[in-house]
Every structure is written in C-alpha cells, then in structure tokens.
N, C-alpha and C positions, 0 to 999 in steps of 0.2 A: 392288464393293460401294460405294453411294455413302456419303452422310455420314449422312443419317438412318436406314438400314439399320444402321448401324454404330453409333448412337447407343443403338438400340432394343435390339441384342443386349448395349452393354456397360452400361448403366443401367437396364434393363428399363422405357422407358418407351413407351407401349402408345398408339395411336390407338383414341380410340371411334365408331365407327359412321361418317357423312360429317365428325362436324367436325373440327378440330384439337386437340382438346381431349386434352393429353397427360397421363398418370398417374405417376408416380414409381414402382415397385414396391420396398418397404425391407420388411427385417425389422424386426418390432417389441421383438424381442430387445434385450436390452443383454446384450454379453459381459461378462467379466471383463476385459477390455482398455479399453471404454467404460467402464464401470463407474470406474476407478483413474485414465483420463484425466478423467472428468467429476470423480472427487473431485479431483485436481491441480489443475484449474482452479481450481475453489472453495478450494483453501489457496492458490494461490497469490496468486489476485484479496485474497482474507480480509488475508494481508503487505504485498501493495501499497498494498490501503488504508488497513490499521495505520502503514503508515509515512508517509505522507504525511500522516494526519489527526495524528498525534506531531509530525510536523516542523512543519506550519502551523501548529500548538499551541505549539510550543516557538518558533517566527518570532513568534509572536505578544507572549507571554511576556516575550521578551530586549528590553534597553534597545537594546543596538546589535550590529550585526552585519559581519562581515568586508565592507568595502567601503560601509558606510552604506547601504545600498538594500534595503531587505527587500522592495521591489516587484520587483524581478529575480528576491531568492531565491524568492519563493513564483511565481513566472511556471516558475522552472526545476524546481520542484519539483513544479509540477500537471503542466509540458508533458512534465516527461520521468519516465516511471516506473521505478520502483526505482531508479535512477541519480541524479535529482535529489536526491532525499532522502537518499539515501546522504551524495553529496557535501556537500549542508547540514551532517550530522550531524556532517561528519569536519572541514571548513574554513570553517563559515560559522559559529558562534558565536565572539565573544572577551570575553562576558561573564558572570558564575555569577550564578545567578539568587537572589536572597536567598529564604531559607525561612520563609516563614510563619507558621506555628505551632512555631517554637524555643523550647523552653523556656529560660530562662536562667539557670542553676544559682550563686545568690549565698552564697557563706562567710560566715558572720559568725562570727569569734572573740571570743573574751572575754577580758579580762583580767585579772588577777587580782592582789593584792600581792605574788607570788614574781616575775613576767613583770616585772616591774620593776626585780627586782636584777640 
C-alpha cells in the first residue's frame, strides 16, 4: 500500500475526476467530547486573558515593582501565559496601592465643664 492509498482509507480524502483536487470527508456532528473540549478552551482562553489584562492593570497601577523594570514584567507577562502573570502576582509587587475613594471617618468630641475636673 503506497502513501496516498493509505492517506485516502485513514482520512477519507477523495480524488475528483482527473484533477488533484482532494476533499476532507468529517462529520458534521459535534459529540459530547468536542462539545466540553470546545467549552474548555473557551474557559480556559476566558483565565488567561482575565489574568494578564489584571496583572498589566495592576503593572500599570503600582509605583514600583520588584527589581525596578515594569518593561521586563509586562514582556514576561504577555510572552508567557498563565505563568507570567502568576509569577508577577506572587513576587513582582512591593508596593499597596492607595485607595481612592476612602472615606475618612473623623471623631469629634466635645467637651464639656465635668471633662475638666
């Protein structure tokens, strides 16, 4: 059996008439196995890029960052996925980021002529 013989019975792909012109034969089914890998991909793509568009947010954010170079962190953070951002999240902040909208809850007491004695 040569190569193309062997192509044709394990991928069903089909010669038409003189030319070369080859045909794929798939089902058009989705099983339940495609089905839970196609959703996996989609959660998992969905994390990846929750996490990296958080961590560029949060590089962005922060005054300073472990080792001064926030051009490294965000290089290691697009080039390598889920690991980049991982690692940013765990050792590449060393500063808290002030809160914006804090309320500042101020006492005032009063006093009176007993607080005196």
């Amino acid at each position: 059996m040569d190569c193309a013989t062997a192509a044709i019975l394990q991928y069903g792909i089909g010669f038409h008439g003189g030319t070369q012109k080859a045909s794929l034969q798939t089902g058009a089914e989705m099983t339940l196995e495609r089905w839970i890998l196609a959703i996996s991909i989609v959660i998992v793509a969905g994390i990846q890029y929750g996490l990296v568009v958080y961590a560029i947010r949060d590089l962005n954010r922060r005054p300073t960052v472990r080792g001064n170079n926030k051009f490294a962190w965000s290089l290691l953070i697009l080039a390598v996925p889920f690991v980049g951002a991982l690692i940013y999240g765990i050792s590449g902040p060393t500063s808290f980021l002030p809160r914006a909208n804090r309320s500042v809850h101020h006492t005032v007491s009063t006093l009176d002529e007993n607080d005196l004695i």
